[in-house]
C-alpha positions in Angstrom: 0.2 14.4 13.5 3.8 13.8 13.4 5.3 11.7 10.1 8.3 10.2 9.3 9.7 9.8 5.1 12.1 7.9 4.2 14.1 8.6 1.6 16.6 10.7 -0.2 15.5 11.3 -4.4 13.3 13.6 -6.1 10.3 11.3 -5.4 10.2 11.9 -1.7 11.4 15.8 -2.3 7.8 15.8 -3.6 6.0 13.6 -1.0 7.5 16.3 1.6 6.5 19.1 -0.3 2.6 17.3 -0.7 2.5 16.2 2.9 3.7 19.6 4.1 1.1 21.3 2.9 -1.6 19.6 4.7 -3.2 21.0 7.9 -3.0 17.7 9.7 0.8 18.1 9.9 2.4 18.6 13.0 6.2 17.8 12.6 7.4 15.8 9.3 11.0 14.3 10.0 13.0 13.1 6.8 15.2 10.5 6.6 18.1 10.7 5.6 16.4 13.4 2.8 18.4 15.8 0.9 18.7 19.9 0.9 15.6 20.4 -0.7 13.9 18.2 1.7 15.0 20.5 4.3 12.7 23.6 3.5 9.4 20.9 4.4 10.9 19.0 7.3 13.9 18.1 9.9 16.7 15.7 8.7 17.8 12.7 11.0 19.7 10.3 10.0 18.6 7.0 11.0 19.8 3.4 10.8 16.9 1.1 9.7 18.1 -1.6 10.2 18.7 -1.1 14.4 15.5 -2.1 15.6 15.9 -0.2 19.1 17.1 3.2 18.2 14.3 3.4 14.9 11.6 2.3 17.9 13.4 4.9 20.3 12.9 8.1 17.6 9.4 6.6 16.6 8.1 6.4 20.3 9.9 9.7 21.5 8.9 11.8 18.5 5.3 10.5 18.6 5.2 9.7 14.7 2.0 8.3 13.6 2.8 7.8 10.0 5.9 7.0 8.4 5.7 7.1 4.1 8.4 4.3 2.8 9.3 6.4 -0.4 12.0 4.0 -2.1 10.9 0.0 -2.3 14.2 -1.6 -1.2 13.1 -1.0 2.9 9.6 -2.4 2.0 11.3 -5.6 0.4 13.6 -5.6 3.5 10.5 -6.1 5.7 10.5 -2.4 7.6 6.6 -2.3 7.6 6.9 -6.4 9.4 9.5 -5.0 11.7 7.4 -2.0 12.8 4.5 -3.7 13.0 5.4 -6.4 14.8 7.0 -4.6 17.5 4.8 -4.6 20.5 5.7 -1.1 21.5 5.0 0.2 18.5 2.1 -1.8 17.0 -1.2 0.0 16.8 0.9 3.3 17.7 2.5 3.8 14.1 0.9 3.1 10.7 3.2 2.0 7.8 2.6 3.4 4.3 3.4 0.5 1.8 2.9 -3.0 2.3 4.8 -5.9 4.6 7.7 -7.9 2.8 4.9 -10.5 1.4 3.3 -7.6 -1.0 6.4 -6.1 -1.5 7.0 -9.2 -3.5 4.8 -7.5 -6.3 8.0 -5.5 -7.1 10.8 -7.7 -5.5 10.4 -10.7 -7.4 8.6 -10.3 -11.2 8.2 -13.5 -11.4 5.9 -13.6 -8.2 4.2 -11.1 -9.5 3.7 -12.5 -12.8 2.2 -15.7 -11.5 0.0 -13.9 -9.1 -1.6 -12.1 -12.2 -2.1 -14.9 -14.1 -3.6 -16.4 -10.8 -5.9 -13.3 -10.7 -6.8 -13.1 -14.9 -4.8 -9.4 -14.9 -3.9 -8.9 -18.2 -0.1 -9.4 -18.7 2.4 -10.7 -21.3 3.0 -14.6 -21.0 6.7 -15.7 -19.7 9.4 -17.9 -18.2 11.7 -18.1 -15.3 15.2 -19.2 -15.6 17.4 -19.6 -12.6 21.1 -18.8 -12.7 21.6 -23.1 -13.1 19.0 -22.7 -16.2 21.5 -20.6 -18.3 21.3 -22.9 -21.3 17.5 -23.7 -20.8 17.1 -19.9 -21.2 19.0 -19.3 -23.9 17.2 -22.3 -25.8 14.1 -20.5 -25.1 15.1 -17.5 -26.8 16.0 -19.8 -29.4 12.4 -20.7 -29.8 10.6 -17.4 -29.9 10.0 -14.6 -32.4 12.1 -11.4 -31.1 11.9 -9.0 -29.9 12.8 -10.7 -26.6 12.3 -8.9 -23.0 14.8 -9.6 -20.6 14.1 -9.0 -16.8 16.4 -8.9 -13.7 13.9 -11.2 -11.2 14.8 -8.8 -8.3 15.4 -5.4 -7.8 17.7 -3.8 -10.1 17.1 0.1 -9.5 14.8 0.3 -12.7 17.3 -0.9 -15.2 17.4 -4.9 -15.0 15.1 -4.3 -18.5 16.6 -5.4 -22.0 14.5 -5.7 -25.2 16.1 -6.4 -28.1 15.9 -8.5 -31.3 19.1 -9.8 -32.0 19.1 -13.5 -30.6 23.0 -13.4 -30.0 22.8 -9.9 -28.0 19.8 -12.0 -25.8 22.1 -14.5 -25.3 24.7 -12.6 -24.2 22.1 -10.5 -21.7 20.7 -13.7 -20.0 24.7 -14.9 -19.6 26.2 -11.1 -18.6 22.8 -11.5 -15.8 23.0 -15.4 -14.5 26.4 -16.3 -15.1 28.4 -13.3 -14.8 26.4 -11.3 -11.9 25.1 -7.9 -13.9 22.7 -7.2 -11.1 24.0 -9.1 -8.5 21.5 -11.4 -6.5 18.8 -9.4 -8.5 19.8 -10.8 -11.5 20.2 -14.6 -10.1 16.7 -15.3 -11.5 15.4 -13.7 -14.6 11.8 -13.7 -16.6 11.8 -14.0 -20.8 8.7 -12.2 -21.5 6.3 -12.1 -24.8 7.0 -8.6 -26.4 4.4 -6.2 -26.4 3.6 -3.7 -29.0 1.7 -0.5 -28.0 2.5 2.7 -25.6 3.7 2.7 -21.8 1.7 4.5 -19.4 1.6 4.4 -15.4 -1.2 4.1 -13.3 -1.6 4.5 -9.6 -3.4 4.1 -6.7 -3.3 4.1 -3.2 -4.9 1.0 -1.5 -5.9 0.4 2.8 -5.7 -3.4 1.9 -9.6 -3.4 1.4 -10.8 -0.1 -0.4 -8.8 2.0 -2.8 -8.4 4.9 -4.6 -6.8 5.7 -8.3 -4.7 8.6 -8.3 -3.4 10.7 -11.8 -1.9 8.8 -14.5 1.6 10.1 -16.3 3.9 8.6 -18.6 7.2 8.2 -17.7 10.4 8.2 -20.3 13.3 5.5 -19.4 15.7 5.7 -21.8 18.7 8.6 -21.6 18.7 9.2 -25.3 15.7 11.1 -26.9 13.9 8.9 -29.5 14.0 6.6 -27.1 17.4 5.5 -27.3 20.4 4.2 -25.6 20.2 1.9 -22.1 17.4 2.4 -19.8 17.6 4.8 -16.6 15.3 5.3 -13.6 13.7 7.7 -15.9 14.2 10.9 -17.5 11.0 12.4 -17.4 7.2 12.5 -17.7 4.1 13.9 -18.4 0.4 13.6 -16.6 -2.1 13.4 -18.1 -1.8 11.4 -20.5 -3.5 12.2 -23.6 -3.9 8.4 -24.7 -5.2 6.9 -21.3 -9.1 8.4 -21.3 -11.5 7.8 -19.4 -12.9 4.8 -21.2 -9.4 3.6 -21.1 -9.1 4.0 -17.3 -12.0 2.4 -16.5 -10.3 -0.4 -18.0 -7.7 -0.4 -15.9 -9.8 -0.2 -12.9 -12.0 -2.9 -13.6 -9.3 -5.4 -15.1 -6.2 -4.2 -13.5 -6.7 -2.2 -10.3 -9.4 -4.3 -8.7 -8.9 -7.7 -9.6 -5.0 -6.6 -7.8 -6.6 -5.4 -4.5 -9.4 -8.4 -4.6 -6.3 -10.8 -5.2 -4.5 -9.4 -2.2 -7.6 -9.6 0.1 -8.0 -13.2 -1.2 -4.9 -14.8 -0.6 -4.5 -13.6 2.5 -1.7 -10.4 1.8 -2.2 -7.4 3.4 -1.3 -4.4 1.6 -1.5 -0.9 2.4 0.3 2.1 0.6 1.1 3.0 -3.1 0.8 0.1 -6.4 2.2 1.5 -9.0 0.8 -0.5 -12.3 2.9 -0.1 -15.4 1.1 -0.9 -18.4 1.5 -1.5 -22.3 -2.0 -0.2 -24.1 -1.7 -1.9 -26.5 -4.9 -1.2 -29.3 -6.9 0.2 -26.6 -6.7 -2.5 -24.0 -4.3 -2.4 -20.9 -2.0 -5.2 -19.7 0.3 -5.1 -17.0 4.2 -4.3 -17.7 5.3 -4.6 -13.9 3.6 -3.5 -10.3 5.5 -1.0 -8.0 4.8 -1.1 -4.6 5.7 2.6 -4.4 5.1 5.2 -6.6 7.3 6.1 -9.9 10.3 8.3 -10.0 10.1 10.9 -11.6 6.5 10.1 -12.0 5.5 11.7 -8.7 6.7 14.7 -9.3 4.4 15.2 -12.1 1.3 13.8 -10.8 1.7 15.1 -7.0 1.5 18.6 -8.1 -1.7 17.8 -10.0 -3.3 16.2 -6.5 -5.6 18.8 -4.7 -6.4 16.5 -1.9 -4.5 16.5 1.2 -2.0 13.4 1.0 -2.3 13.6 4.8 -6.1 13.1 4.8 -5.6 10.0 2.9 -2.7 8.3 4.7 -5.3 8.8 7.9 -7.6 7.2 5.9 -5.5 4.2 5.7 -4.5 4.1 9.4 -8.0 4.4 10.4 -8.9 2.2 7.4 -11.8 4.8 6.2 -10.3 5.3 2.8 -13.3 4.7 1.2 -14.6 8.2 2.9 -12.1 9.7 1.1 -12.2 11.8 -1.9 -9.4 12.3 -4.6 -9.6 15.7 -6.3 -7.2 16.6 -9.4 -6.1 19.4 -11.5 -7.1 19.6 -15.1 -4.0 20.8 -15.9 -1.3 18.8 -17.7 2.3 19.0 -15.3 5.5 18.3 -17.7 8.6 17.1 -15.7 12.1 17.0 -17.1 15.2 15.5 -15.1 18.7 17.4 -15.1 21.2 14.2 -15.0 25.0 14.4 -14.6 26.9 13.3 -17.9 27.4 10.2 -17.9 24.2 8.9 -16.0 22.8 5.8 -16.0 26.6 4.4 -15.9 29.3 6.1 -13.7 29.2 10.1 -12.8 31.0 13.0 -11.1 29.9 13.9 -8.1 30.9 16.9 -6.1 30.1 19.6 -8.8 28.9 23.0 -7.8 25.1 23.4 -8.8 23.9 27.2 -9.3 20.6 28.6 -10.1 18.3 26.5 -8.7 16.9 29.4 -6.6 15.8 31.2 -9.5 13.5 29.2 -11.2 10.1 30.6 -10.4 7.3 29.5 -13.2 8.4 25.1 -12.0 8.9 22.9 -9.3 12.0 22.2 -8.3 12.7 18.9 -6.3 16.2 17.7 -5.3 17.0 13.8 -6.3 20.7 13.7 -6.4 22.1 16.8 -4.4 24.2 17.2 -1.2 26.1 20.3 0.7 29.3 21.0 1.2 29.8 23.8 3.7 27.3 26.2 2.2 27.6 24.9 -0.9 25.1 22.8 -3.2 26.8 20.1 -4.7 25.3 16.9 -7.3 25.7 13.6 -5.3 24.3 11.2 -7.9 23.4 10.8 -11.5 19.5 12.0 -11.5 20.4 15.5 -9.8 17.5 17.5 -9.8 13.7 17.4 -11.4 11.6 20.2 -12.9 8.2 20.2 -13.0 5.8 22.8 -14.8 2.0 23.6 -15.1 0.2 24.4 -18.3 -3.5 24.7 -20.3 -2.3 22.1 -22.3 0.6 19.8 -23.1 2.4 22.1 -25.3 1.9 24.9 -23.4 3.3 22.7 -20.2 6.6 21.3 -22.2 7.7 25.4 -23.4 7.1 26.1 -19.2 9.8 23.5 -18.2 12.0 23.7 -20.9 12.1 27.7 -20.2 13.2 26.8 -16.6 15.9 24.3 -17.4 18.7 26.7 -18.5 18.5 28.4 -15.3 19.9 25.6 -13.4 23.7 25.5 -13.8 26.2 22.6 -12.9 29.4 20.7 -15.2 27.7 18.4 -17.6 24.4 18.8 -17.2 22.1 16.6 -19.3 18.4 16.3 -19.8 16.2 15.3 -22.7 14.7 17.8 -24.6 12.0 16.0 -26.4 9.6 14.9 -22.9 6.3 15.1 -24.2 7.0 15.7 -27.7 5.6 11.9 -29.0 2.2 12.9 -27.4 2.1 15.8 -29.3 2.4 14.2 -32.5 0.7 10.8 -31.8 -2.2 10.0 -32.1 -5.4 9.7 -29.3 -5.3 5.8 -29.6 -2.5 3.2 -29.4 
């Protein structure tokens, strides 16, 4: 079959890597992708947003499947507007959901109501609107810190502020409703109840009736190690994770997985693609963070490489909706994933700079996120520029792999974090 992915970053670097592997392949056509893309598929550039030319390339190049890897053309409605067209309905199957589910990740406050519609486990909060400013900052007033601060809408994985200082809080909500921080993202925001235990993500991928979990990992947001400084789109991750067990898992299938999918089906939304489910265990028990309606980045490129099934045989599933047939097989081994950043990142960078090396990393994965060319030259074009991702026995024995193949990739001001994996180490089994 012939596929289209969309998307640029390290996330869909590794969805073209998985999906090129499978036998089902015929042609996979990225869009607009990046160099490294270009060793799994053809580049095209395409305008998503004009109708007739994206149902020209779909019809003429036969695709079947085209993977939505970043959520802001899900939120825009490209699954309704590919769907809906009558020359292309039934001809083309859409992974990730119509702009109703996409709601899950484009509005947190939909998505908090539809959990607690649902009994999911989450955190209990409030919605302010950009007229609510002092009603939100009153509210802060009233509860014990630390206080979680949300961007409503999307906000490119940093519209997140924790803190417990009532006056910084205050200042947040006014920098995001007043003053515009995110833009219309930030027109709406959610006061969350702070949780106290340890992040993980769990995914799955879903045909609207049936589904299937896929490896956990756990991802690491902040830039500074110890967990410090602002949030990013991440900086790293590890899969498995030693904390999520099996009893813990089936936890999150029966009280957070199914009751999702069953609470779809039941109002009426349908859904097919990716949920990403980030979660707080907090003593043991999971409760929801946020939903994704894609999968994590840089989390897929740590729990792709651990998926021994054919991606390819499950996206057919959903087009033909037989996932249930399907069968997820995973490596026992634990993948360690480190991000190269440009200095700087996640506030302004350099682009342009000259990246060498990359071609001689041999014991990791390397998938492009933030690189361009110019002439025959491989240049960094955003702050997250590449991602390394390494095999091993064990978690230790996975973090010394990656780390060993991060000084081979050269460019001005490279930055990573060099202690990914290291809490898991030394924490214990249980939250």
């Amino acid at each position: 079959m012939n596929v289209l992915l969309i998307g640029s970053g390290g996330r869909e670097h590794a969805l073209a890597w998985k999906i090129a592997q499978s036998s089902l392949l015929d042609e996979l056509y990225v869009s607009p992708g990046n160099p490294g893309m270009q060793r799994h598929g053809r580049r095209v550039e395409l305008d998503l947003g004009d109708q007739r030319a994206l149902r020209t390339f779909l019809l003429e190049k036969r695709i079947r499947i085209v993977v939505v890897g970043p959520e802001g053309p899900l939120v825009d409605g490209l699954h309704d507007r590919i769907a809906d067209d009558p020359q292309l309905a039934g001809k083309v199957t859409v992974i990730g959901p119509r702009r109703q589910g996409a709601q899950l990740e484009g509005s947190k406050e939909f998505a908090k109501e539809f959990m607690f519609r649902h009994n999911i486990p989450t955190a209990a909060f409030r919605a302010f609107t950009k007229d609510q400013l002092k009603e939100a900052v009153d509210h802060v007033g009233r509860m014990a810190p630390p206080f979680v601060i949300k961007a409503d809408g999307l906000a490119g994985g940093k519209g997140v502020v924790i803190t417990s200082d009532r006056k910084e809080a205050a200042a947040v909500l006014k920098d995001m409703l007043s003053a515009g921080r995110f833009g219309e993202a930030g027109e709406r925001v959610v006061i969350e109840q702070f949780l106290e235990g340890i992040e993980v993500s769990a995914f799955l991928i879903t045909d609207g009736e049936s589904f299937k979990m896929l490896p956990a990992a756990k991802d690491y947001k902040r830039i500074g190690e110890g967990d410090t400084g602002p949030n990013t789109g991440g900086m790293g991750a590890i899969s498995p994770v030693p904390f999520a067990d099996k009893d813990f898992m089936q936890k999150v299938h029966d009280r957070v997985a199914a009751p999702t999918i069953r609470g779809l089906r039941e109002e009426g939304i349908p859904y097919q693609g990716f949920l990403f489910m980030g979660l707080m265990n907090v003593g043991g028990e999971p409760y929801v963070i946020e939903y994704n309606v894609r999968l994590g980045d840089p989390e897929t490129e740590a729990i792709l490489p651990r998926l021994r099934s054919d991606l390819l045989d499950l996206f057919e599933g959903i087009a033909t909706g037989t996932l249930s047939e399907r069968h997820v097989d995973v490596d026992d081994r634990t993948a360690a994933t480190v991000v190269l950043a440009s200095e700087g990142y996640p506030e302004k960078v350099r682009k342009g700079l000259p990246i060498a090396g990359a071609d001689m990393v041999s014991e990791a994965y390397v998938f492009h996120a933030g690189t361009t060319m110019k002439g025959d030259e491989l240049i960094t074009d955003g702050g997250r520029v590449m991602v390394l991702t390494a095999f091993g026995k064990d978690l230790e024995q996975a973090m010394a792999n990656v780390y060993r193949s991060v000084p081979l990739v050269a460019f001005d001001g490279k930055y990573f974090r060099r202690d990914i994996g290291r809490d898991l180490v030394r924490a214990p089994q249980k939250a």
